[in-house]
ROZA-594419 format. One record per residue (C-alpha): residue number from 1; x, z, y. Coordinates in nm, 4 decimals, always signed. Example, Ala and Ser with C-alpha at 12.3 -4.5 7.8 and 13.67 -1.06 7.14 Angstrom:
<pts>
+-----+----------+----------+----------+
: num :     east :       up :    north :
+-----+----------+----------+----------+
:   1 :  +1.2300 :  +0.7800 :  -0.4500 :
:   2 :  +1.3670 :  +0.7140 :  -0.1060 :
+-----+----------+----------+----------+
</pts>
This chain:
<pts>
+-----+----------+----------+----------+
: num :     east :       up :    north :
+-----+----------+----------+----------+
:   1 : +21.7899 :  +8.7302 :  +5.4638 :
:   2 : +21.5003 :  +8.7721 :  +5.2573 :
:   3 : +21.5187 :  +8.7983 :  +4.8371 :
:   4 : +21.2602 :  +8.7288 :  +4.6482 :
:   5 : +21.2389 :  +8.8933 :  +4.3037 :
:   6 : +20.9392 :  +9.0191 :  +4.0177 :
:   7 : +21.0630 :  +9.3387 :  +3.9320 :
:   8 : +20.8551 :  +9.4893 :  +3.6239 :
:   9 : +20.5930 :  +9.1792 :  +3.6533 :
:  10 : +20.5362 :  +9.2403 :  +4.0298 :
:  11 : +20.6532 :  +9.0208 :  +4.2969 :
:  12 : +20.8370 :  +9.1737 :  +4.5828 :
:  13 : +20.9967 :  +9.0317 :  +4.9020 :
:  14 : +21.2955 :  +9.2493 :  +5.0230 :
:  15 : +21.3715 :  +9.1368 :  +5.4296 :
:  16 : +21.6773 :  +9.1895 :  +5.6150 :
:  17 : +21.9253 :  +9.2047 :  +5.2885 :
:  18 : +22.3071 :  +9.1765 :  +5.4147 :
:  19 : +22.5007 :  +8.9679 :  +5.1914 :
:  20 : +22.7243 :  +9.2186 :  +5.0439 :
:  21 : +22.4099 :  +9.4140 :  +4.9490 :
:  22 : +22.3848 :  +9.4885 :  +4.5681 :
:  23 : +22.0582 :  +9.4353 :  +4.3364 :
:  24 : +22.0833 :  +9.7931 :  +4.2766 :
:  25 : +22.0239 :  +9.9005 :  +4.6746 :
:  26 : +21.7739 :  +9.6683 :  +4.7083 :
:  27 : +21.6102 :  +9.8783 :  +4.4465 :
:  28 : +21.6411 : +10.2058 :  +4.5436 :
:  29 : +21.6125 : +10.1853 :  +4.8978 :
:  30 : +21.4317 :  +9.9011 :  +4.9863 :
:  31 : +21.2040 :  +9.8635 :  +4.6694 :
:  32 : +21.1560 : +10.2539 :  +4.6250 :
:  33 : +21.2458 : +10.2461 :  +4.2628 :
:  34 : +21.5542 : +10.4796 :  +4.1832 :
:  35 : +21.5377 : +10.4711 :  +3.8313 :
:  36 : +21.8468 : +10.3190 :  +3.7961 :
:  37 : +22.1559 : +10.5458 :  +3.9109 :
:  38 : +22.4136 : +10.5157 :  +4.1211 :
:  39 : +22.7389 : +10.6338 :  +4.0032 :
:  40 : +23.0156 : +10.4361 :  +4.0287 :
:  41 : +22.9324 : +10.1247 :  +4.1800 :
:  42 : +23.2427 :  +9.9562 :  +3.9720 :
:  43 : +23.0052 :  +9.8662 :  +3.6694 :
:  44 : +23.1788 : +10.0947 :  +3.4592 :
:  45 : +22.9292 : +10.3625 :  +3.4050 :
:  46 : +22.6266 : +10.1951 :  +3.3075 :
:  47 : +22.3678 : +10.4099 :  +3.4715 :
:  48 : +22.2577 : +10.1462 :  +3.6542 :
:  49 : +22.1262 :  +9.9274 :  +3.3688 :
:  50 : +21.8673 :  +9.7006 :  +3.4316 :
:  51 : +21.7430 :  +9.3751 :  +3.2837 :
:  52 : +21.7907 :  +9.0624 :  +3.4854 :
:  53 : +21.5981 :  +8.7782 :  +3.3332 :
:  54 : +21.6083 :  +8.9410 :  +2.9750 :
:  55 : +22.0265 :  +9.0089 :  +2.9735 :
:  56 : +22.1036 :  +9.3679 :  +3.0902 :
:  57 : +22.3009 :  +9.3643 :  +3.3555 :
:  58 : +22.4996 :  +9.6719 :  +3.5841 :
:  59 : +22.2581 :  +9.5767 :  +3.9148 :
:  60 : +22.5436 :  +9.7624 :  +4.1215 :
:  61 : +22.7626 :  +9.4561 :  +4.0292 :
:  62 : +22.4926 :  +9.1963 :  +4.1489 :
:  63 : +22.4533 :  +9.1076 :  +4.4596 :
:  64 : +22.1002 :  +9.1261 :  +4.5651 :
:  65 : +22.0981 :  +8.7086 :  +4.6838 :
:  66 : +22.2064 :  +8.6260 :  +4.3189 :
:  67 : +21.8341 :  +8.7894 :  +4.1958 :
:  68 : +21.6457 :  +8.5815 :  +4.4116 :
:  69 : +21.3636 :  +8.4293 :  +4.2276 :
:  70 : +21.4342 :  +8.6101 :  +3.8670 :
:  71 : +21.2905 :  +8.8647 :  +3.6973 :
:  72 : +21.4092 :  +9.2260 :  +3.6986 :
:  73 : +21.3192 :  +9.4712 :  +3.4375 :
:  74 : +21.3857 :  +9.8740 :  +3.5491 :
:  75 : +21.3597 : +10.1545 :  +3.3190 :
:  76 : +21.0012 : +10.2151 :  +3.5468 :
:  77 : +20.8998 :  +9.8814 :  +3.3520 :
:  78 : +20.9940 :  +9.9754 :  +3.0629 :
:  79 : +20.7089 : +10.1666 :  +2.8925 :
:  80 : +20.4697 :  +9.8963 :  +3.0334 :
:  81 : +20.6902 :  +9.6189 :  +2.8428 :
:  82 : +20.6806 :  +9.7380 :  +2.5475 :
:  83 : +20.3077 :  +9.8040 :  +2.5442 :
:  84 : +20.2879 :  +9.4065 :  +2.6189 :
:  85 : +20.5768 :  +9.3257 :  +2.3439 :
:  86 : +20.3529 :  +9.5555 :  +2.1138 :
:  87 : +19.9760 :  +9.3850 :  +2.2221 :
:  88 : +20.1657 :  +9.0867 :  +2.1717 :
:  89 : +20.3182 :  +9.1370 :  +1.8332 :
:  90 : +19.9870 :  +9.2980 :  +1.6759 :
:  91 : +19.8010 :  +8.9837 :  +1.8061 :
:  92 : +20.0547 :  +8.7535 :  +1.5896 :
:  93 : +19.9908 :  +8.9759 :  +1.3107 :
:  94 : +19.6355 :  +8.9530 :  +1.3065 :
:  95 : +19.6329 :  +8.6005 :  +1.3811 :
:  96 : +19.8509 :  +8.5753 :  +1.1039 :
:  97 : +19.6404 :  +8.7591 :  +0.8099 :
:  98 : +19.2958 :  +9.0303 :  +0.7748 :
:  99 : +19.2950 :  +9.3618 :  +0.9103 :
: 100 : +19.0379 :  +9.5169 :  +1.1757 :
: 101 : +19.2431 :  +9.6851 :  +1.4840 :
: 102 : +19.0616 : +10.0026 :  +1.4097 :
: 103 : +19.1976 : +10.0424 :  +1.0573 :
: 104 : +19.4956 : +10.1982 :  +0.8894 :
: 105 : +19.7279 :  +9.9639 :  +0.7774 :
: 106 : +19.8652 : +10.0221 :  +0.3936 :
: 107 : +20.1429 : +10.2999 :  +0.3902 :
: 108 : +20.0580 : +10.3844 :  +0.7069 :
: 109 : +19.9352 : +10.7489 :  +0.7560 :
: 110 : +19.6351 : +10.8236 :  +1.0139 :
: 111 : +19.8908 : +10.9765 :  +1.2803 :
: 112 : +20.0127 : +10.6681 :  +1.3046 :
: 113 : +19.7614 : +10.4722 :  +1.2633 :
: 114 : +19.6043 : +10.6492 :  +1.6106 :
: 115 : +19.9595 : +10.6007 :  +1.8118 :
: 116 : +19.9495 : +10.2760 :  +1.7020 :
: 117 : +19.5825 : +10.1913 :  +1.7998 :
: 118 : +19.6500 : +10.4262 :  +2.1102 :
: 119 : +19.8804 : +10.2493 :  +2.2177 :
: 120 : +19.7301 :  +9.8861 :  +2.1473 :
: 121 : +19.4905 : +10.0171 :  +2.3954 :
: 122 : +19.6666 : +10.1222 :  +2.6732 :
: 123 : +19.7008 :  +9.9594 :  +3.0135 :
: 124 : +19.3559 :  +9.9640 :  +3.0959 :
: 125 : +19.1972 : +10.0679 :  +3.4360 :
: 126 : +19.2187 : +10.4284 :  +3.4663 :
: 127 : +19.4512 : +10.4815 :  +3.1819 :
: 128 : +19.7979 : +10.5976 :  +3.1798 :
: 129 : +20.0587 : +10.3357 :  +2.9713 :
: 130 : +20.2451 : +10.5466 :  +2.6623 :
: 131 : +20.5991 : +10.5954 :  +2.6784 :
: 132 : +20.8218 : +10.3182 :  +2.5446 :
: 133 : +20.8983 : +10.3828 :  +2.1801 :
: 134 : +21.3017 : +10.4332 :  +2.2874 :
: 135 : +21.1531 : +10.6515 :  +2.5587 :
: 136 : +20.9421 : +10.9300 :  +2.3380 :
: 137 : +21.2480 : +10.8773 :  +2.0679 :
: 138 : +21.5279 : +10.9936 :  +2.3446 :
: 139 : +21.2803 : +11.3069 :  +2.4052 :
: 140 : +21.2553 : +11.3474 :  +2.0480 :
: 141 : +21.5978 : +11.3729 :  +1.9436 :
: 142 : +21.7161 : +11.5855 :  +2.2073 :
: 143 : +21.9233 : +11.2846 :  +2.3635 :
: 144 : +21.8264 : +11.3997 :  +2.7227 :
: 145 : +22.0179 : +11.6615 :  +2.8805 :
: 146 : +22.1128 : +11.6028 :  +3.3042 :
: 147 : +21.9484 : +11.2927 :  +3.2623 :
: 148 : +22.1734 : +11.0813 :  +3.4849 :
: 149 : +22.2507 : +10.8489 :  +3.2251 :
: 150 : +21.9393 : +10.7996 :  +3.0504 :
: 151 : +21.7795 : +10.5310 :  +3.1961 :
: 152 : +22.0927 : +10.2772 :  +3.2183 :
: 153 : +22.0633 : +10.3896 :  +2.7991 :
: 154 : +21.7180 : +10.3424 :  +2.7837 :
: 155 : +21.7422 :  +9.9837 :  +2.9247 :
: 156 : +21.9778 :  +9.8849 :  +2.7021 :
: 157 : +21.8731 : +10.0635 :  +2.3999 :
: 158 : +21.5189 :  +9.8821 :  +2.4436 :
: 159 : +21.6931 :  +9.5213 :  +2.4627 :
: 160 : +21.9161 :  +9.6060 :  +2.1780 :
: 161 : +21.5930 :  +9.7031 :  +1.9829 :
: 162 : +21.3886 :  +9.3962 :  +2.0919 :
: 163 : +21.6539 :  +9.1348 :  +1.9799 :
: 164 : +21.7690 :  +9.3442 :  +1.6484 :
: 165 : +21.4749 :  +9.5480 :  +1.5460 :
: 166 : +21.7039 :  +9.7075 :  +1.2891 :
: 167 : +22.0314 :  +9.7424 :  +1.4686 :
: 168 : +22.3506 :  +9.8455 :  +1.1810 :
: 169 : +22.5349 : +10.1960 :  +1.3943 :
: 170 : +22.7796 :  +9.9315 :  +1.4683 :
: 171 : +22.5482 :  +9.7287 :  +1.6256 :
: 172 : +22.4098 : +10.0147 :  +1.8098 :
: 173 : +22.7697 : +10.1082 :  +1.9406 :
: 174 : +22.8455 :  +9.7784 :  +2.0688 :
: 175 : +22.5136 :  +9.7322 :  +2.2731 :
: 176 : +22.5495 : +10.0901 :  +2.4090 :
: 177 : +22.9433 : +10.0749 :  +2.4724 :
: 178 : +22.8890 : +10.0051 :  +2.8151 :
: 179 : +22.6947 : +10.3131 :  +2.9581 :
: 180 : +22.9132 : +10.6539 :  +2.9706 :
: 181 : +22.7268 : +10.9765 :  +2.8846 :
: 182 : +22.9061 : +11.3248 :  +2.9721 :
: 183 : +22.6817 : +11.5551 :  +2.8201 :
: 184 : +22.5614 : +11.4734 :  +2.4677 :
: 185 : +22.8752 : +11.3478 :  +2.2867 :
: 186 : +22.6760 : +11.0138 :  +2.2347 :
: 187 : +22.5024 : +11.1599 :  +1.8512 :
: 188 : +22.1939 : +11.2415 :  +1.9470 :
: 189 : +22.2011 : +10.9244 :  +2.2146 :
: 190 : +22.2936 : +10.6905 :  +1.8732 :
: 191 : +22.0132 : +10.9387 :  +1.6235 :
: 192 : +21.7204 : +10.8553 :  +1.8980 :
: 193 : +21.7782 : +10.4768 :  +1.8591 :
: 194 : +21.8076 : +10.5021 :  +1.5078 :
: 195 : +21.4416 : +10.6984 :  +1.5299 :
: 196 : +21.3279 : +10.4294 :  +1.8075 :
: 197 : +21.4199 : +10.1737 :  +1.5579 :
: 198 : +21.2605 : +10.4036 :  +1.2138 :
: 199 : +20.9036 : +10.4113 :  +1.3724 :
: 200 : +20.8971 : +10.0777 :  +1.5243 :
: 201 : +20.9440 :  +9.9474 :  +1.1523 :
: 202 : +20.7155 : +10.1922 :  +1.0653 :
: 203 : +20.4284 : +10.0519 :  +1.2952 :
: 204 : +20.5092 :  +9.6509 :  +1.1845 :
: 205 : +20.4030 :  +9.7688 :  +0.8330 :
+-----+----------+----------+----------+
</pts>
């Protein structure tokens, strides 16, 4: 059969899916996007993290027919979607009161005044798109070490971040509970959200 899916805010049209075929194959093999691990294909490890229409979801425990027609967000997405959840928060702030794009914002130093406006204009033709904020903030803190894990935690760290901006450690725990990590010990994984979620308040100012 053929699935239909955007994945990342393309369209794609996977042919000749079996019915037992999982979102997550379709994605690796068929889509060539193998961001998202597999590990355990029980949906107990998390690696495999993706968004399906905004919920995160392990896409080893969907089957592929169940995507058809939604929207799929990959840890490949991911920097891209928060440069449009950023261009699209900055807009409603302007909107909403003065300030040229160019300028520094009060309390806000120069350096990040320039990542800010750096990355308001990324995207363009010929331009590379900026990490995600959760992405340079895993790098950051150290909270990368085989790196099998990390994008199932990016995923979900970014959703966690874009529904609760300032997510309690509890909060953090609970969104994150789902994705096993055998290397870090989960601190530095749980200080890099807590710096994801530091500067993104930082740039709102």
């Amino acid at each position: 059969m053929r699935v239909n899916i955007t994945v990342n805010g393309r369209p794609y049209a996977a042919d000749d899916v079996w019915e037992g075929e999982s979102l997550l194959y379709v994605l690796r093999e068929r889509l060539g996007l193998p961001g998202s691990k597999n590990a355990c294909e029980q949906g107990e490890c998390g690696s495999c993290t993706v968004r399906l229409d905004g919920v995160p979801v392990c896409a080893c425990l969907v089957a592929a027919g169940q995507a058809e027609g939604r929207e799929v967000l990959t840890v490949e997405g991911l920097a891209d979607h928060a440069r449009r959840r950023s261009s699209a928060t900055a807009e409603a702030a302007e909107a909403a009161g003065p300030g040229e794009p160019g300028s520094v914002r009060p309390g806000e130093s120069e350096a990040a005044g320039a990542v800010r406006r750096g990355a308001a204009g990324a995207g363009r033709p010929g331009e590379s798109v900026p990490l995600a904020p959760v992405q340079r903030a895993f790098i950051d803190a150290g909270a990368v070490q085989c790196g099998f894990c990390t994008p199932g935690l990016l995923v979900a760290a970014d959703e966690l971040l874009e529904r609760n901006p300032d997510p309690s450690d509890a909060d953090i725990r609970e969104a994150l509970s789902g994705n096993l990590c055998r290397c870090t010990g989960y601190e530095k994984i749980l200080d890099a959200v807590r710096l994801a979620a530091a500067r993104t308040a930082g740039e709102a100012v």
